[in-house]
C-alpha positions in Angstrom: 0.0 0.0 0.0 1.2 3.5 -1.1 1.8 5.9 1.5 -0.4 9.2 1.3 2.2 12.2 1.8 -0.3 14.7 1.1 -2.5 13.4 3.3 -0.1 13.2 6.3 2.5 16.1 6.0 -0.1 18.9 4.2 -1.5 20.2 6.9 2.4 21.3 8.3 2.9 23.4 5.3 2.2 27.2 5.4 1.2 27.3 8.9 3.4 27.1 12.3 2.8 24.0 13.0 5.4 21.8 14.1 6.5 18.4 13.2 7.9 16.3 15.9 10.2 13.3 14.5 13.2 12.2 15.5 14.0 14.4 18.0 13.1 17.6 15.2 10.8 20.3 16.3 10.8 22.2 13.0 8.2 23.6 10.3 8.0 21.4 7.3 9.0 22.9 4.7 8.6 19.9 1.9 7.7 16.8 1.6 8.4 13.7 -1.5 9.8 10.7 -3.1 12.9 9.1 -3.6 13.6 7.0 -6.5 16.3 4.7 -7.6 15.5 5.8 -11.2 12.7 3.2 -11.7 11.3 2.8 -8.7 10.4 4.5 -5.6 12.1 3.9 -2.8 11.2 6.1 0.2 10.3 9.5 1.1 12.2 12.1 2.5 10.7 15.3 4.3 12.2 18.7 4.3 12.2 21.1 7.7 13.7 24.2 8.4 17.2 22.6 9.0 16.6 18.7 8.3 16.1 16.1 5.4 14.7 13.3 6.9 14.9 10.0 4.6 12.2 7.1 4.9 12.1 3.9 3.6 8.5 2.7 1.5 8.0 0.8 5.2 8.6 3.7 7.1 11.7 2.7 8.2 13.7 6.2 9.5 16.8 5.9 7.4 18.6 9.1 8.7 18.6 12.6 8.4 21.0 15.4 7.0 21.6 18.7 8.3 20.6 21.1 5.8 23.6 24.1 4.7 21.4 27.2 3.7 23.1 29.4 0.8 23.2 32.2 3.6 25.3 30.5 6.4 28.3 32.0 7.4 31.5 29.4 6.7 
């Protein structure tokens, strides 16, 4: 069975809600699949300062800090 993103991250966009997964307490900023070029193989969701990646299980398969164009180096 697919998994519905719209249905379960939609209502986090465009408002101050919070999402509250793995240990992130952050906005959503986007949501969507991964492929492996055929296929798709997870989903990943975007917050203000994470990419969380998902398996088509909902396995958590990590996250990555985001770098924003602006930060100081």
């Amino acid at each position: 069975m697919i998994i519905n993103l719209h249905q379960r991250f939609n209502h986090y966009l465009h408002t101050e809600k919070l999402l509250d997964l793995q240990e992130i307490n952050e906005k959503v900023i986007s949501y969507g699949w991964t492929d492996d070029g055929e296929n798709l193989t997870g989903y990943y969701i975007v917050t203000e300062n994470w990419v969380m990646r998902y398996d088509l299980s909902e396995n958590y398969l990590g996250k990555e800090r985001l770098i924003h164009e602006y930060a100081k180096i």
